[in-house]
PDB file with SEQRES, HELIX, SHEET and CRYST1 records, atoms N, CA, C and O in Angstrom:
SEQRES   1 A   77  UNK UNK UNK UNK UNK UNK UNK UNK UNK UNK UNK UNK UNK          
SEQRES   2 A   77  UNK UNK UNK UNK UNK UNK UNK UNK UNK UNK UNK UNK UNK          
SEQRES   3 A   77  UNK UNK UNK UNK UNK UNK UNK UNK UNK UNK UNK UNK UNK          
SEQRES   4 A   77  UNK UNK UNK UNK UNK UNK UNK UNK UNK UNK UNK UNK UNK          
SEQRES   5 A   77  UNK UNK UNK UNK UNK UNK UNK UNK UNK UNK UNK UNK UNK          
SEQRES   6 A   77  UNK UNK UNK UNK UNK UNK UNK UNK UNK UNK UNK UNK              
HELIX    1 AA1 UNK A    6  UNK A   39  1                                  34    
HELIX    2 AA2 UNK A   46  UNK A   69  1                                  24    
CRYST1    1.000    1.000    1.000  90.00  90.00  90.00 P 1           1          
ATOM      1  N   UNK A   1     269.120 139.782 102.260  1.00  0.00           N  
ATOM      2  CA  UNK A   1     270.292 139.590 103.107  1.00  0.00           C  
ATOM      3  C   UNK A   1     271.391 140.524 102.606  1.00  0.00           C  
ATOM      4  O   UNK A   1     271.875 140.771 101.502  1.00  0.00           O  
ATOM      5  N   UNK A   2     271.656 141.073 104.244  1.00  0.00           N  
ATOM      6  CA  UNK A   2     273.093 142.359 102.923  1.00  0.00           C  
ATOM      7  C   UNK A   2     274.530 141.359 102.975  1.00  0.00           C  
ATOM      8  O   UNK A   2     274.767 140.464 103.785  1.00  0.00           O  
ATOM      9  N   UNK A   3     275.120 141.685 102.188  1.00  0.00           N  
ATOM     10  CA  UNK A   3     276.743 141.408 102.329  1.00  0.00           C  
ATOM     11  C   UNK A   3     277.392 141.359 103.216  1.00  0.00           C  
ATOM     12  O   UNK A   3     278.453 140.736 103.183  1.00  0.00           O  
ATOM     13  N   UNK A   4     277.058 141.855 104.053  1.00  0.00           N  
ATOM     14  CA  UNK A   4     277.870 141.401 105.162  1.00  0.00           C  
ATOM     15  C   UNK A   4     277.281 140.570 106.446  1.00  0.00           C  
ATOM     16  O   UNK A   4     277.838 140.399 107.531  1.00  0.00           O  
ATOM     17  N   UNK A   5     275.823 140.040 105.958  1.00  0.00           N  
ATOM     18  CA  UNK A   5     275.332 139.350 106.757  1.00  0.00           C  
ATOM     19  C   UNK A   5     275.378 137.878 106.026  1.00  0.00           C  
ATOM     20  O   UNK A   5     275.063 136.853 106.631  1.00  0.00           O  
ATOM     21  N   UNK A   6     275.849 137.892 104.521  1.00  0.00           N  
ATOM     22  CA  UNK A   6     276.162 137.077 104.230  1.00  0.00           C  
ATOM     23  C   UNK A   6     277.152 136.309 103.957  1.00  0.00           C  
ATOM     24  O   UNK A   6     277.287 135.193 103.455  1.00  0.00           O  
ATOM     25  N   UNK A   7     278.003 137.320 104.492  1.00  0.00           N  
ATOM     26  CA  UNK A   7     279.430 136.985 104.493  1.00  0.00           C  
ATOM     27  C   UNK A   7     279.497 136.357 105.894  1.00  0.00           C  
ATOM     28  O   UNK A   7     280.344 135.484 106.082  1.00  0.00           O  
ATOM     29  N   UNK A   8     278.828 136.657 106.710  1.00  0.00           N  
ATOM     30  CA  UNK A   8     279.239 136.682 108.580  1.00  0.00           C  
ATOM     31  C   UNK A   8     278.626 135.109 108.555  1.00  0.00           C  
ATOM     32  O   UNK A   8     279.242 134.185 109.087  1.00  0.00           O  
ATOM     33  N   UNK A   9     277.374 134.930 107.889  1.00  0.00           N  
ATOM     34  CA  UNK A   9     276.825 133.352 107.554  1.00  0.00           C  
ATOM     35  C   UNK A   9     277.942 132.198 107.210  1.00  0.00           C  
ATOM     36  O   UNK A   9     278.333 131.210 107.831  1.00  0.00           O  
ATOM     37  N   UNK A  10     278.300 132.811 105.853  1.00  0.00           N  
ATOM     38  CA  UNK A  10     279.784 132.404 105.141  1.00  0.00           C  
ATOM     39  C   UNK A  10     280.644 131.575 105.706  1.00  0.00           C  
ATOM     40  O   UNK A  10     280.937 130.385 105.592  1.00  0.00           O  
ATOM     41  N   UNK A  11     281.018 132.579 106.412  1.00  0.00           N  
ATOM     42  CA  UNK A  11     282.565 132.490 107.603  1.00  0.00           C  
ATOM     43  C   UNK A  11     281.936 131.100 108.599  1.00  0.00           C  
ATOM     44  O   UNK A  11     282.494 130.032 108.853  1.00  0.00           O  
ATOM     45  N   UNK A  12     280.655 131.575 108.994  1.00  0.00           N  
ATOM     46  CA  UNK A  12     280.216 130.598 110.498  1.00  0.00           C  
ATOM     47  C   UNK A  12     280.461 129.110 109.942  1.00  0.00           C  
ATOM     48  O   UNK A  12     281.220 128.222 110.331  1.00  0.00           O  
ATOM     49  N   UNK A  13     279.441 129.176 108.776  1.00  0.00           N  
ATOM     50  CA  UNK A  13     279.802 127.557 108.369  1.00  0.00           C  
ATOM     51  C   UNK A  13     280.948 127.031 107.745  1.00  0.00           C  
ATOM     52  O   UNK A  13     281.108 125.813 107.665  1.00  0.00           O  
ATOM     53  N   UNK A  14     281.861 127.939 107.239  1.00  0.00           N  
ATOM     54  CA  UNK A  14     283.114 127.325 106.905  1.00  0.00           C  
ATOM     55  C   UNK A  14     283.547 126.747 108.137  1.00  0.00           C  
ATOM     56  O   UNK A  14     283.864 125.558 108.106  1.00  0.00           O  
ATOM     57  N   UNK A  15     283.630 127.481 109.410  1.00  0.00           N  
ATOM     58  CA  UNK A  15     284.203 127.610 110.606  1.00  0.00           C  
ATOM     59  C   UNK A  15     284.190 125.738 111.185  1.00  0.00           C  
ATOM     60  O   UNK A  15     285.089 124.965 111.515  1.00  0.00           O  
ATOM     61  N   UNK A  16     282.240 125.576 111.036  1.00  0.00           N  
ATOM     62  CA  UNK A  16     281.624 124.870 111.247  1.00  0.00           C  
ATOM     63  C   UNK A  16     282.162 123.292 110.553  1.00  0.00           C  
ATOM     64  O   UNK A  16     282.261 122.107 110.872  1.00  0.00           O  
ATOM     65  N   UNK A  17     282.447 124.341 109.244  1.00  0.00           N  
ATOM     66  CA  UNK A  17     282.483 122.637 108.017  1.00  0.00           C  
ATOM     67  C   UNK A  17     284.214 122.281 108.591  1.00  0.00           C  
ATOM     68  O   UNK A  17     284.650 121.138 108.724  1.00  0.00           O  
ATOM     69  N   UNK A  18     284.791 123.210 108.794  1.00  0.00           N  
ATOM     70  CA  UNK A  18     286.595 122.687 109.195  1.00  0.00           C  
ATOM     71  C   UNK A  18     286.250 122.300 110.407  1.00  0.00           C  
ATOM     72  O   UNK A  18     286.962 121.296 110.409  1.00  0.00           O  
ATOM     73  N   UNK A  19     285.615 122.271 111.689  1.00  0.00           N  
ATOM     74  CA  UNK A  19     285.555 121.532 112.615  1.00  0.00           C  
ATOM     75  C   UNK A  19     284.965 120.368 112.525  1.00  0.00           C  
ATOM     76  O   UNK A  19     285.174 119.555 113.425  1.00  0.00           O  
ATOM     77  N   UNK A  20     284.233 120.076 111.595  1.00  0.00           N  
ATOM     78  CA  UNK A  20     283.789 118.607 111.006  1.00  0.00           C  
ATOM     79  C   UNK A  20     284.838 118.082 110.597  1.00  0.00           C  
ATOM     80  O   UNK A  20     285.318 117.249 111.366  1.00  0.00           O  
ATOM     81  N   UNK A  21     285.445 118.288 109.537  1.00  0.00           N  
ATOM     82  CA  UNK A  21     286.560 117.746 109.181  1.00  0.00           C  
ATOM     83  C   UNK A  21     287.676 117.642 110.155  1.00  0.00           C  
ATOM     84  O   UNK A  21     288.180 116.518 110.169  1.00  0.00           O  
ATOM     85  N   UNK A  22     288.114 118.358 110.835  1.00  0.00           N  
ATOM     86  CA  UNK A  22     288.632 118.028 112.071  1.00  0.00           C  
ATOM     87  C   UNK A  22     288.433 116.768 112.924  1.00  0.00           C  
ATOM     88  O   UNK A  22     289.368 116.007 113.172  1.00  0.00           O  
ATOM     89  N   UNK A  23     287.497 116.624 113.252  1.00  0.00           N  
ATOM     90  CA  UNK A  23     286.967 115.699 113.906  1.00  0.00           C  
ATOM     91  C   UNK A  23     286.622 114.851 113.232  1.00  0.00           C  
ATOM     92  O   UNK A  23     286.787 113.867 113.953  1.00  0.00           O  
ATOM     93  N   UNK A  24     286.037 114.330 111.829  1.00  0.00           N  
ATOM     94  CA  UNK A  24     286.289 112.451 111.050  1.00  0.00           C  
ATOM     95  C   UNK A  24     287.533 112.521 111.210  1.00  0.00           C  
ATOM     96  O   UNK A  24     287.919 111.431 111.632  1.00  0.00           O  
ATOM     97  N   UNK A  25     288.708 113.527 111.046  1.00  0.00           N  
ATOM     98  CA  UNK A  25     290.006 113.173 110.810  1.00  0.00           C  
ATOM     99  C   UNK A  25     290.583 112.266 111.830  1.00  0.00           C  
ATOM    100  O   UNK A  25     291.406 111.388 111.572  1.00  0.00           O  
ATOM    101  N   UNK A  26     290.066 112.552 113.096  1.00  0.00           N  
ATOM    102  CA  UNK A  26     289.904 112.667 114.658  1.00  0.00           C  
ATOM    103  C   UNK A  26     290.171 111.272 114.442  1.00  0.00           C  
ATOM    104  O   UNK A  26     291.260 110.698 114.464  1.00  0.00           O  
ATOM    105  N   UNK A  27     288.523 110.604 114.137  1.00  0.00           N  
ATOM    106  CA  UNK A  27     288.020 109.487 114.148  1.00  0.00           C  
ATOM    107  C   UNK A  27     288.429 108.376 113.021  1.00  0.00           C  
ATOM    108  O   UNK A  27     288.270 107.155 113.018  1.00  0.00           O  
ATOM    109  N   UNK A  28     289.075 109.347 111.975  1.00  0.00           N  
ATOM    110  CA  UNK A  28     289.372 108.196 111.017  1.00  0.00           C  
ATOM    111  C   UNK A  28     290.500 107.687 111.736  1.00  0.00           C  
ATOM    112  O   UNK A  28     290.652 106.466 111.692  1.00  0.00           O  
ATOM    113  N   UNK A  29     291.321 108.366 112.388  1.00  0.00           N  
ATOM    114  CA  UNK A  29     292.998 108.469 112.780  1.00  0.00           C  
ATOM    115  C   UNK A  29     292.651 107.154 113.930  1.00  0.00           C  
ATOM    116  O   UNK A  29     293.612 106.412 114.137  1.00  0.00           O  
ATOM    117  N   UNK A  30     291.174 106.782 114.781  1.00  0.00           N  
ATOM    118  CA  UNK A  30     291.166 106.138 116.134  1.00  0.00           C  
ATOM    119  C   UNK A  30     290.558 105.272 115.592  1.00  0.00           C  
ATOM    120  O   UNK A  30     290.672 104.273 116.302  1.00  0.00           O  
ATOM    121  N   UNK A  31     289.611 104.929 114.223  1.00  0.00           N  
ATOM    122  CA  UNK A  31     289.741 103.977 113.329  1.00  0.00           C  
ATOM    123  C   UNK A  31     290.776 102.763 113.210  1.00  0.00           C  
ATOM    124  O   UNK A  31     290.807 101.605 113.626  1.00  0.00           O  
ATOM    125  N   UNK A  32     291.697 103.671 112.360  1.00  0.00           N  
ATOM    126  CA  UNK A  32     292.678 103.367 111.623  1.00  0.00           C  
ATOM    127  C   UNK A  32     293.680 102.503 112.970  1.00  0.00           C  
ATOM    128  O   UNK A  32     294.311 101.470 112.745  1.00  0.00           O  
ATOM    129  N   UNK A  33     293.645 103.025 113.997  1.00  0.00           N  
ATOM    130  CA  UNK A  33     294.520 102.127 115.204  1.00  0.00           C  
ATOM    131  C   UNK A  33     293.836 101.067 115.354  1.00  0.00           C  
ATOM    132  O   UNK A  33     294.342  99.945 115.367  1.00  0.00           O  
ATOM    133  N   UNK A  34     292.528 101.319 115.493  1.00  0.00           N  
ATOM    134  CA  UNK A  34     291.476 100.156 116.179  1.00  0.00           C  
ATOM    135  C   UNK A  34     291.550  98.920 114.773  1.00  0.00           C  
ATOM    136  O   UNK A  34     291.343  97.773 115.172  1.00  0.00           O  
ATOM    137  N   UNK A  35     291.712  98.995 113.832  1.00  0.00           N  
ATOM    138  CA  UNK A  35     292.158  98.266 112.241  1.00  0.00           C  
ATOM    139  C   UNK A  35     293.312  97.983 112.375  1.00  0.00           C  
ATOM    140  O   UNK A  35     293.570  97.017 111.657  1.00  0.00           O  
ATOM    141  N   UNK A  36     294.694  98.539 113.275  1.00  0.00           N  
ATOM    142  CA  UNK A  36     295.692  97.521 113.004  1.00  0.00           C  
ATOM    143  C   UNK A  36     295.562  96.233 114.508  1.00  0.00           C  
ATOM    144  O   UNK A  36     295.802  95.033 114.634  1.00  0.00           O  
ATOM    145  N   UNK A  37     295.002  97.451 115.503  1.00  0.00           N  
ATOM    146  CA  UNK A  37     294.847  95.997 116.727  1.00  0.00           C  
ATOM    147  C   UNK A  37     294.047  94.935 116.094  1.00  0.00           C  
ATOM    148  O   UNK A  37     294.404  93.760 116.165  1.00  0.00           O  
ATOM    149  N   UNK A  38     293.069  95.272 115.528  1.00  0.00           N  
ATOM    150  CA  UNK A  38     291.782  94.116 114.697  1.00  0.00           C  
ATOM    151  C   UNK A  38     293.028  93.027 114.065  1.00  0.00           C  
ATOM    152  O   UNK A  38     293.012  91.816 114.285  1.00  0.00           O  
ATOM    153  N   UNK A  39     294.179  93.793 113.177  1.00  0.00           N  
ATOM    154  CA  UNK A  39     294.882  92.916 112.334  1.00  0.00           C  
ATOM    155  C   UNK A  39     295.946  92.300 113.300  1.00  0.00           C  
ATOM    156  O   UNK A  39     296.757  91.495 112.842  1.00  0.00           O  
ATOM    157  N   UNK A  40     295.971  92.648 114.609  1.00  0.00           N  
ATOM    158  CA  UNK A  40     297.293  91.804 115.163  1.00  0.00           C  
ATOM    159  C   UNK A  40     296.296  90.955 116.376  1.00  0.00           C  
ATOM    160  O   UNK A  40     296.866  90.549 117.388  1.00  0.00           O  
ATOM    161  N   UNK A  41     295.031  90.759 116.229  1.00  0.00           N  
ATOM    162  CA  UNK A  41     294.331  89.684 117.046  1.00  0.00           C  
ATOM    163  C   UNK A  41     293.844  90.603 118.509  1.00  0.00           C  
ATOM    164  O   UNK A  41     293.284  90.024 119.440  1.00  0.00           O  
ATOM    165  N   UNK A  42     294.053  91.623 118.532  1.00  0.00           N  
ATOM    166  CA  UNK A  42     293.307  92.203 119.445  1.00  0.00           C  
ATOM    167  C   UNK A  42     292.446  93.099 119.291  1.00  0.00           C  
ATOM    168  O   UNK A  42     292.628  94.297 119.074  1.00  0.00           O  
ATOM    169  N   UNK A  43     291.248  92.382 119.428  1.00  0.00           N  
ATOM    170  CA  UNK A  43     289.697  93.125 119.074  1.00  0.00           C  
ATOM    171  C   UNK A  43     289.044  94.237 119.643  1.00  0.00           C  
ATOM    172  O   UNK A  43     288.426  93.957 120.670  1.00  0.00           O  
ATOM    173  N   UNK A  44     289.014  94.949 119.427  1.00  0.00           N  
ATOM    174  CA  UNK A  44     288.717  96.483 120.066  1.00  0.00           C  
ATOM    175  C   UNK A  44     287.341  96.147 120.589  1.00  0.00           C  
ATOM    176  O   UNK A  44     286.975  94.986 120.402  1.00  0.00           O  
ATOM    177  N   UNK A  45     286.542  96.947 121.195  1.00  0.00           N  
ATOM    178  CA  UNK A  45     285.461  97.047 121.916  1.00  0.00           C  
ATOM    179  C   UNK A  45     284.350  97.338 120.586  1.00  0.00           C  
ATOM    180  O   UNK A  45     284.520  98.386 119.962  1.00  0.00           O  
ATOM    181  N   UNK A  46     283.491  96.629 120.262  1.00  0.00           N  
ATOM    182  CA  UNK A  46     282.316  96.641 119.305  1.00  0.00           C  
ATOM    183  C   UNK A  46     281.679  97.657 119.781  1.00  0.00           C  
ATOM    184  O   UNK A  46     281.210  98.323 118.859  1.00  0.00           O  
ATOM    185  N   UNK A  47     281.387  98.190 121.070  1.00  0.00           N  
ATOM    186  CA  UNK A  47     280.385  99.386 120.726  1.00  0.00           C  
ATOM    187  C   UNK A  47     281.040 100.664 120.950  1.00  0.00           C  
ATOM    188  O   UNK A  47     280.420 101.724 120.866  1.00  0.00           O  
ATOM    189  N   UNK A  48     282.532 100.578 121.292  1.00  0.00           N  
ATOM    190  CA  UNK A  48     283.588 101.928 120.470  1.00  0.00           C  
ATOM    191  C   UNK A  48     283.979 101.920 119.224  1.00  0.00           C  
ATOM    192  O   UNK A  48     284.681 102.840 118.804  1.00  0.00           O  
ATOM    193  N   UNK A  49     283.620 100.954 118.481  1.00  0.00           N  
ATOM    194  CA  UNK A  49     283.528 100.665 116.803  1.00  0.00           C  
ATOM    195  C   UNK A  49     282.248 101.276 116.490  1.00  0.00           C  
ATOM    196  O   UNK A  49     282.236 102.361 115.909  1.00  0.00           O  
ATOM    197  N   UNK A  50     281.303 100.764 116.774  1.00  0.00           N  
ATOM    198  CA  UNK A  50     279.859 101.396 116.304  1.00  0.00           C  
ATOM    199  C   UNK A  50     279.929 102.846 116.968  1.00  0.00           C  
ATOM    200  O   UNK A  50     279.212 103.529 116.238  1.00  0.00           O  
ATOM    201  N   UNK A  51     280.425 103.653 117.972  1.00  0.00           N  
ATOM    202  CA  UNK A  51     279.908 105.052 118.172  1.00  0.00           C  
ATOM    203  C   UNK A  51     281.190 105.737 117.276  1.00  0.00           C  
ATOM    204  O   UNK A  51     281.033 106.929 117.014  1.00  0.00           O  
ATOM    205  N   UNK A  52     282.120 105.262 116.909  1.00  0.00           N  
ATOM    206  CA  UNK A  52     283.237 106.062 116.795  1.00  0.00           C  
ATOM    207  C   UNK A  52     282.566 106.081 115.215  1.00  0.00           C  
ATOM    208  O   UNK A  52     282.533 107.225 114.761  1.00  0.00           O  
ATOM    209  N   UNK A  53     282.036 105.054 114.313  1.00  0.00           N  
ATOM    210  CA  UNK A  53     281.830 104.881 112.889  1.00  0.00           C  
ATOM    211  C   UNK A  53     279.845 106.037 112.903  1.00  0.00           C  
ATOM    212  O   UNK A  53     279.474 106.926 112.137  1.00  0.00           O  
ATOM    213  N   UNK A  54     279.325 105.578 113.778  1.00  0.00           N  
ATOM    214  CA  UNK A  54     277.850 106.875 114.427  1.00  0.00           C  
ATOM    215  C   UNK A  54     278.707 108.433 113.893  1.00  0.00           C  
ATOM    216  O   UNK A  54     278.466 109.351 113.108  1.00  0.00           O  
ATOM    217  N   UNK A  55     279.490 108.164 114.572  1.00  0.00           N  
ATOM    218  CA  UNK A  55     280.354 109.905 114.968  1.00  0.00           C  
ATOM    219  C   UNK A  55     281.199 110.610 113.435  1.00  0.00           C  
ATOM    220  O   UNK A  55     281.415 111.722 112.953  1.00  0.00           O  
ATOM    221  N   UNK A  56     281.445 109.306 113.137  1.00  0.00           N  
ATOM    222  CA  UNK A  56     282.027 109.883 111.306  1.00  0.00           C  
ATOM    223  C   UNK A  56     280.665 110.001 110.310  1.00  0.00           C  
ATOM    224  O   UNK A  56     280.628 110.571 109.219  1.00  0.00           O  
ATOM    225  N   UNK A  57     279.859 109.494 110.807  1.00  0.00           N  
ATOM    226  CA  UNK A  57     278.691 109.186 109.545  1.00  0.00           C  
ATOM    227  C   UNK A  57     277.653 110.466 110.112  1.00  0.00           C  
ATOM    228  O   UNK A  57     276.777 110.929 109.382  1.00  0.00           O  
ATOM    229  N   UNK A  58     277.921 111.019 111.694  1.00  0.00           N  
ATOM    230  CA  UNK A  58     277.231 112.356 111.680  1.00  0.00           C  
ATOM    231  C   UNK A  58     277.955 113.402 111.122  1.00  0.00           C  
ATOM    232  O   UNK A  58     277.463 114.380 110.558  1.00  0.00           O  
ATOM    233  N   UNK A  59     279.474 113.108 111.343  1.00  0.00           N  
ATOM    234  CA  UNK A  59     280.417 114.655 110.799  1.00  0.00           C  
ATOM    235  C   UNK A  59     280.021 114.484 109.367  1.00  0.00           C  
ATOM    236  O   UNK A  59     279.327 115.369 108.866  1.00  0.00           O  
ATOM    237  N   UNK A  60     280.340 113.563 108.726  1.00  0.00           N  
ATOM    238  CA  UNK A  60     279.774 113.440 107.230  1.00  0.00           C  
ATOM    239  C   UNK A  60     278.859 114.359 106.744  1.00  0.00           C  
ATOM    240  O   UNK A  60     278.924 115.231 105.878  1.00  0.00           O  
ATOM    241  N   UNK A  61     277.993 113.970 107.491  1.00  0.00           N  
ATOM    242  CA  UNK A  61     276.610 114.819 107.334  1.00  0.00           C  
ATOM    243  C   UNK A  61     277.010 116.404 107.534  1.00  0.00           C  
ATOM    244  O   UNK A  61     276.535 117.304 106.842  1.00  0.00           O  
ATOM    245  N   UNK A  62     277.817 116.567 108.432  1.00  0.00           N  
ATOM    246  CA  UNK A  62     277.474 117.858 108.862  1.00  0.00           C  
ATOM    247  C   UNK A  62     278.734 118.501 107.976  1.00  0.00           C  
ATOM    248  O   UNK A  62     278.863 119.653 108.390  1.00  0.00           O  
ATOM    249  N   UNK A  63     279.608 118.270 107.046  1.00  0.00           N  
ATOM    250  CA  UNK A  63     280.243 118.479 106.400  1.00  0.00           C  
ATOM    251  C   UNK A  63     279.827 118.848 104.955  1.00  0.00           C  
ATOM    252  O   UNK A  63     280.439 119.793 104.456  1.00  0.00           O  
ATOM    253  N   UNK A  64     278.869 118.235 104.207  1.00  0.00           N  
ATOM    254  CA  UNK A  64     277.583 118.325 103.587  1.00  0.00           C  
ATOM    255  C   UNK A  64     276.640 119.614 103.529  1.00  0.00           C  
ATOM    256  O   UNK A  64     276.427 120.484 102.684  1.00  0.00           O  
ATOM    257  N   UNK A  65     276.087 119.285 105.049  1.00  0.00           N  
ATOM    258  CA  UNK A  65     275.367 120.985 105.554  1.00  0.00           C  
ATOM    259  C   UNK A  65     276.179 122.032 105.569  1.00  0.00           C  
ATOM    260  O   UNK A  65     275.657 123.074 105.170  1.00  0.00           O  
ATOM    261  N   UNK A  66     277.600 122.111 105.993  1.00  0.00           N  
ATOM    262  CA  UNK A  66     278.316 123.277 105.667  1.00  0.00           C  
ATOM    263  C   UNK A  66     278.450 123.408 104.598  1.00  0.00           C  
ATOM    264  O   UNK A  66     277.715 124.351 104.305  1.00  0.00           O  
ATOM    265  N   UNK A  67     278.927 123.076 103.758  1.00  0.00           N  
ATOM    266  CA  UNK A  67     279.302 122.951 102.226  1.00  0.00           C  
ATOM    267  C   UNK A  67     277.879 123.726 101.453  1.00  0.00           C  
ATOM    268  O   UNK A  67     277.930 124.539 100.530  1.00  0.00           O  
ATOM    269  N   UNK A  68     277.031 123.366 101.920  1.00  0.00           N  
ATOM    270  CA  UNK A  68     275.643 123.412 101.627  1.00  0.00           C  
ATOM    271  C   UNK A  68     275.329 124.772 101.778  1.00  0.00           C  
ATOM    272  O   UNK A  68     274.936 125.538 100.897  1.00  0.00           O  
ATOM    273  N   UNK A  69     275.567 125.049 103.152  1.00  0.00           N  
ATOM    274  CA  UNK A  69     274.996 126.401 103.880  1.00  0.00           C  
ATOM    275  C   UNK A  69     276.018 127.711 103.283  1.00  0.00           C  
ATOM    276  O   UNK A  69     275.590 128.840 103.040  1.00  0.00           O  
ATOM    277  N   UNK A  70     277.139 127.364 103.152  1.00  0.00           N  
ATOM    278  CA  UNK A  70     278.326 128.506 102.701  1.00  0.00           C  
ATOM    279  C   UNK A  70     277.821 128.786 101.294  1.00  0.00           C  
ATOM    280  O   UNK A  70     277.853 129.808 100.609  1.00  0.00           O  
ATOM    281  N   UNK A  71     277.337 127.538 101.067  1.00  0.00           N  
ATOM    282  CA  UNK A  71     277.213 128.124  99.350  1.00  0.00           C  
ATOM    283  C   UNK A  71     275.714 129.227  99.467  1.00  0.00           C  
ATOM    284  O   UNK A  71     275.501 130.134  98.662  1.00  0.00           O  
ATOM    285  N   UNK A  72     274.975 128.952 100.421  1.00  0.00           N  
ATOM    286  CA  UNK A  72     273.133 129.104  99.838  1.00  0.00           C  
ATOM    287  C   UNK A  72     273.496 130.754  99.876  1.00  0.00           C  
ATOM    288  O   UNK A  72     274.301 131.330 100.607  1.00  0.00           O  
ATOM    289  N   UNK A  73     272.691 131.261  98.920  1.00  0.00           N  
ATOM    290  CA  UNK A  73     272.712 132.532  98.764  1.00  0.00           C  
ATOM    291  C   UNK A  73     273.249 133.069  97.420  1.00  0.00           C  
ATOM    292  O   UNK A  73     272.785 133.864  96.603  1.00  0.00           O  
ATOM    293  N   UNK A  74     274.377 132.360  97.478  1.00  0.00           N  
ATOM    294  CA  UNK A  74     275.391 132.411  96.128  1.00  0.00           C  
ATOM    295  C   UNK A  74     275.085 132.639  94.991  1.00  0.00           C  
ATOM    296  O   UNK A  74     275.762 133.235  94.153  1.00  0.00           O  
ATOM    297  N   UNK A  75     273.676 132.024  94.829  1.00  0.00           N  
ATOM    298  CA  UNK A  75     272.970 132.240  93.063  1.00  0.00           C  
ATOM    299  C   UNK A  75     271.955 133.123  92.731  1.00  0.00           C  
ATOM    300  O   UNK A  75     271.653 133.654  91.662  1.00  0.00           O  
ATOM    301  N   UNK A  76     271.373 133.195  94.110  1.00  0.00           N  
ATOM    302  CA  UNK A  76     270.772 134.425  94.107  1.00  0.00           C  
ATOM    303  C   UNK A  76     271.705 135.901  93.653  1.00  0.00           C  
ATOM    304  O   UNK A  76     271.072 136.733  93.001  1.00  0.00           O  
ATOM    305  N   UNK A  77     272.856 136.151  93.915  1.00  0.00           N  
ATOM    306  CA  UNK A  77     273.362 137.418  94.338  1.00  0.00           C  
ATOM    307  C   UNK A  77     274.345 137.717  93.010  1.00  0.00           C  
ATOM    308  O   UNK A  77     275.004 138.755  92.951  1.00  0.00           O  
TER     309      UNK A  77                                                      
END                                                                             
């Protein structure tokens, strides 16, 4: 792989890993509302609890794989 194809890799998944993070932020933030209605007696919708907590536990992941992917190459070179 030359340098600048590993740099162009680099860049994609950083790109990749800040739009993950973007988006739990997203979800922690529609969380975090749905936790104070929970605390003032109004119960949010259980299966916009389960996709919204699905949707942080995939960015997770895919925050991981970037982290992952930006680095691969690195020890080789």
């Amino acid at each position: 792989m030359t340098y600048q194809q590993h740099l162009k890799k680099n860049v994609q998944s950083c790109s990749k890993l800040f739009d993950s993070i973007d988006r739990s932020e997203n979800i922690l933030t529609q969380l975090e509302q749905m936790t104070v209605e929970t605390s003032q007696g109004n119960y949010p919708d259980m299966v916009a609890i389960v996709e919204k907590t699905h949707a942080l536990r995939h960015n997770l992941d895919m925050i991981l794989v970037g982290l992952i992917e930006a680095r691969a190459g690195t020890e080789a070179a």
